[in-house]
N, C-alpha and C positions, 0 to 999 in steps of 0.2 A: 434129367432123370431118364433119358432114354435107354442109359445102359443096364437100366433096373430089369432085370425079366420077371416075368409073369410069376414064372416057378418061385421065384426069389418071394416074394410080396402074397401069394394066394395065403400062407392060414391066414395072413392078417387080412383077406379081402372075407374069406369062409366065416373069418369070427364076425366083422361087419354083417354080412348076411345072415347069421344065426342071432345075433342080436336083435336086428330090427324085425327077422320072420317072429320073432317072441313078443317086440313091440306091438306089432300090427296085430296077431291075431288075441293079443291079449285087450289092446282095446277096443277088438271088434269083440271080446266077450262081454265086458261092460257094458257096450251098447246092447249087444243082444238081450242081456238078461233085464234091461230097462223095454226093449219090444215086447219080451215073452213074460212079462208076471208084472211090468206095470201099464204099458196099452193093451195087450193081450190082441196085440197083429203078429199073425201068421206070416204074412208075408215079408213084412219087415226084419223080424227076427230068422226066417229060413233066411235071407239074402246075407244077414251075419254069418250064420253060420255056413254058406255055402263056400265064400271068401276065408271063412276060417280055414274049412276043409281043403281047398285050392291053395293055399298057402301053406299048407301043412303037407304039399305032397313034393313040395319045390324044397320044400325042410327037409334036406335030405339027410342021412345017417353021417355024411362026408362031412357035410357043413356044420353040424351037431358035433364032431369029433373036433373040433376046432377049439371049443368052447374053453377058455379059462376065465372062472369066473373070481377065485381068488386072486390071478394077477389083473385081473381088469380094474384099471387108473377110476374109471367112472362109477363103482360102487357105491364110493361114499360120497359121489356130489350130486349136491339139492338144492333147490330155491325154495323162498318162503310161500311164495307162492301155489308148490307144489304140495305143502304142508295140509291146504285145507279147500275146501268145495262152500262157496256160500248158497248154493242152492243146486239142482239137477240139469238145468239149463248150463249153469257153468260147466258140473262136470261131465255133461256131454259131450258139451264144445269141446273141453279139455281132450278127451278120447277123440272125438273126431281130430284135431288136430295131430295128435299122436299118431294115429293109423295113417292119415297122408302125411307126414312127415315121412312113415319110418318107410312108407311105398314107395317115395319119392327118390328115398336111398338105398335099395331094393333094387328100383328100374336101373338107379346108374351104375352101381358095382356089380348088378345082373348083369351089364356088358360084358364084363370080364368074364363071366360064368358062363349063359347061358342067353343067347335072343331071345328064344322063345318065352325063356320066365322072366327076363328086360320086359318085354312088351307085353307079357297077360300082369305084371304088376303095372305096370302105365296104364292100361284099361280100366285094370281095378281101383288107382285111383278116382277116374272117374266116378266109378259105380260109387266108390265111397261120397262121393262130393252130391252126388244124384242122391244117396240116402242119408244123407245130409240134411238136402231142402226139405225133404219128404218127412223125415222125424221131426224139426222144428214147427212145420206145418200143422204136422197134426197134433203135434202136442198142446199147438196154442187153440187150435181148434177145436181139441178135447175140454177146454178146460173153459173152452167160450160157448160151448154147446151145452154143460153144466151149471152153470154161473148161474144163479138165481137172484143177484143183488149184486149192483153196475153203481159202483160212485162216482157222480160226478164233482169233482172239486171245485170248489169256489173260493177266492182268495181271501187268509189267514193272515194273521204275524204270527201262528204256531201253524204254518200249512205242515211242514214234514211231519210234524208232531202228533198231526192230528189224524194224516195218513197211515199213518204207522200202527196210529193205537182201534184204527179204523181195520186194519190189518190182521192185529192178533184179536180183533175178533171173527176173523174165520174167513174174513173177504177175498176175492178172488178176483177182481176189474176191476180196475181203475183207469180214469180220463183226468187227465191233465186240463184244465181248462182254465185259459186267463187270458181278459180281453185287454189287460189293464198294462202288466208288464211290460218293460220293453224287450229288445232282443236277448241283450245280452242277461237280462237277469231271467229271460224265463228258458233259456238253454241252460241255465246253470242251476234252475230248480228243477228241469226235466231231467237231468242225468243224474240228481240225487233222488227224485223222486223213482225214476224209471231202476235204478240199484234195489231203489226199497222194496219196490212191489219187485224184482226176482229175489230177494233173499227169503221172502216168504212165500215164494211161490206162486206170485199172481201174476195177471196180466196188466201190463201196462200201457194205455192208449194215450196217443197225444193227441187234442182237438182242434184240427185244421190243420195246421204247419205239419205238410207233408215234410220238407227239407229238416226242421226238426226232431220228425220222431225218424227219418233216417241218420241222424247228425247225432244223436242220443240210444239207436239200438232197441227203438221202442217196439212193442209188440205188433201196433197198428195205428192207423189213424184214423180220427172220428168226423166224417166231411157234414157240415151244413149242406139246405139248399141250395147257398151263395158260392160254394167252392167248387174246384175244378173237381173234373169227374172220376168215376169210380175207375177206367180204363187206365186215364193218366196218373192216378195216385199210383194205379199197380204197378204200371210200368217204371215208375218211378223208384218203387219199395219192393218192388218186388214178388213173388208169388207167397215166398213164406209168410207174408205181414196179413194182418187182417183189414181191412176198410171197412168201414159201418159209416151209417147215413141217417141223416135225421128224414122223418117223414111226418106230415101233417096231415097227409089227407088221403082218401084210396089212391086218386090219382099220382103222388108222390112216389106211394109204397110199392103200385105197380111198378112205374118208372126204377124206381132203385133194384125191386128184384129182377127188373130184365137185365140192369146194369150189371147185374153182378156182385151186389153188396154182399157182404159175409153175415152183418147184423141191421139191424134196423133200431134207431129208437121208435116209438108211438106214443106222439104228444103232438102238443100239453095236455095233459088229461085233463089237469085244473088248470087254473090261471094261477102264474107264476111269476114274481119282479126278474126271475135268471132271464127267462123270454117276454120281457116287459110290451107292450100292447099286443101280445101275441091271442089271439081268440082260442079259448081252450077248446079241445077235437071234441071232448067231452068220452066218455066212458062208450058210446058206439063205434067209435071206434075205435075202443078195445077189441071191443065186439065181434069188428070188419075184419082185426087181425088174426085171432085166432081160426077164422076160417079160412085166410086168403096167405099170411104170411107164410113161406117154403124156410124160412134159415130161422134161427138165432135171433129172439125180440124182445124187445125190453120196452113196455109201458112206463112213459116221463111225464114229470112236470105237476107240482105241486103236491105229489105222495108223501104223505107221514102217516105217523098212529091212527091219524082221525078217519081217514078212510083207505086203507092201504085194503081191510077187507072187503070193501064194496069194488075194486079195482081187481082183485085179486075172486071175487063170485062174478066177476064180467069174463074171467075167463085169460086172464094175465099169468104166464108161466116164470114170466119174473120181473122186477122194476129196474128202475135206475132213480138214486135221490141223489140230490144236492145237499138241501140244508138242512133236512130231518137229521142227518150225520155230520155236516162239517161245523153244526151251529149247534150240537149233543152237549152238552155238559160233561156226559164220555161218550165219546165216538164209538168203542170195547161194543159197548152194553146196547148203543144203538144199534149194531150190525148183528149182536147177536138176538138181539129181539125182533130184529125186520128177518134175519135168517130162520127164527124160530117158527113164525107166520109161514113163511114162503116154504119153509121145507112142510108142513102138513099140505099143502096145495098141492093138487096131481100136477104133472111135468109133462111136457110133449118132448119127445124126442128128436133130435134133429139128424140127417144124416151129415158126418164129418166131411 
């Protein structure tokens, strides 16, 4: 190919470039318009559209002149996959992917054009990848800072079934928790369960097995006393994931919030066969929590109908249950009558 020149090969490089400048900043609009009208961050949504604007100035009248879009071979092709979105988490992903793709083709036939706009689209990949982490972060963050009812699951022969129908009643966390499974079968209930809770919108935690809820795409993981620390699970998962910690006692709760926990459970409030000769904390320290907790807390262990409001007049901004929902007759009607409680109770706000 060396005897090809430049002159010969540019509209087909211009039409390249006009292509992908229409990719990138079109799905740097999707994103933006998910920053600016459903988190309602300024900043996130300026840094769309500042990349928009930067890109649109490299979109030259030249490389626009190029454009056929009736002879373009790629009009009519599609995947099934590109047909449909099963939740906002996918078709973020999907746009983020799309805008560093099309930068990535940008940087290299920028060579042929221009260094300068070669290399501010190689940067601006990065920025894209940096608001990247920073949107998944906060979005699980938002939606863990809201959550007023944390299920924790206990093992079923209808688990998915029961998650699901736990689900469409309006739930938003969920913990994967099974001491019973082996490996192979509880990697392969996490990735069906962890599908389920994003097609409707929720979070999904897995309880202890860091390696698994990175192995599965999980929202975050949920560490016992017993497990390795809040440091190393992040290191591990990463900064987008959440880590939350069980705590029993002031002493605990202190410890985990200097660690850096994102949530905290507070229990056992009762005594509970899930934490079997576990001493319940008892309802003070409920108490203890809502004076001293700084993140994201959820009062555990033995909460149902029979006193979810003596838990909830101690000062509880939200729970976590087990069996009041996974042992329901409907799980539906369970979530939506523990959400019905929890939403007249005042809410402490947390910062994201």
């Amino acid at each position: 190919m060396s005897d090809i020149s430049l002159a010969s090969i540019q509209p087909a490089v211009w039409r390249i470039l006009d292509a992908n400048f229409d990719r990138a900043r079109e799905g740097l609009r999707i994103i933006e318009e998910w920053c600016r009208f459903a988190l309602n961050d300024t900043a996130m949504a300026n840094e769309c559209k500042q990349m928009r604007q930067e890109l649109g100035m490299w979109h030259t009248p030249q490389i626009r002149s190029a454009r056929d879009t009736t002879g373009d071979v790629g009009t009519a092709l599609s995947h099934p996959r590109e047909e449909q979105r099963t939740g906002i988490e996918q078709l973020l992903q999907a746009n983020f992917c799309r805008v560093q793709e099309a930068l990535r083709v940008l940087e290299e036939y920028g060579k042929l054009q221009s260094s300068t706009m070669s290399s501010g689209c190689k940067q601006m990949r990065y920025r894209v990848y940096s608001l990247e982490s920073s949107l998944l972060a906060y979005r699980r963050r938002q939606i863990l800072a809201t959550a007023r009812l944390y299920l924790v699951t206990s093992p079923a022969p209808d688990l998915l079934a029961r998650v699901e129908a736990a689900l469409q009643g309006g739930l938003t966390l969920v913990q994967y928790r099974d001491k019973q499974s082996n490996d192979v079968e509880r990697l392969a209930i996490a990735q069906a369960m962890c599908q389920l809770c994003h097609n409707y919108g929720a979070l999904f935690i897995l309880n202890d097995r860091v390696d698994l809820a990175l192995a599965v795409n999980a929202d975050g993981v949920h560490l016992g006393q017993q497990d390795i620390s809040i440091a190393l699970a992040r290191q591990i998962l990463g900064s987008q994931r959440i880590v939350g910690r069980s705590t029993t006692s002031p002493e605990e709760m202190s410890l985990a919030l200097k660690e850096g926990a994102d949530y905290i459970g507070v229990g056992p409030v009762y005594e509970t066969p899930t934490k079997a000769g576990k001493a319940a904390a008892g309802l003070e320290y409920v108490q203890h929590a809502v004076k001293n907790a700084t993140v994201p807390w959820f009062a555990i262990g033995g909460i149902d109908s029979t006193n979810i409001d003596d838990v909830l007049q101690a000062g509880a901004p939200a729970i976590a249950i087990v069996r009041a929902i996974m042992e329901a007759d409907n799980p539906t009607h369970a979530v939506q009558y523990c959400l019905s409680i929890l939403n007249r109770a005042p809410q402490i706000g947390f910062r994201l």
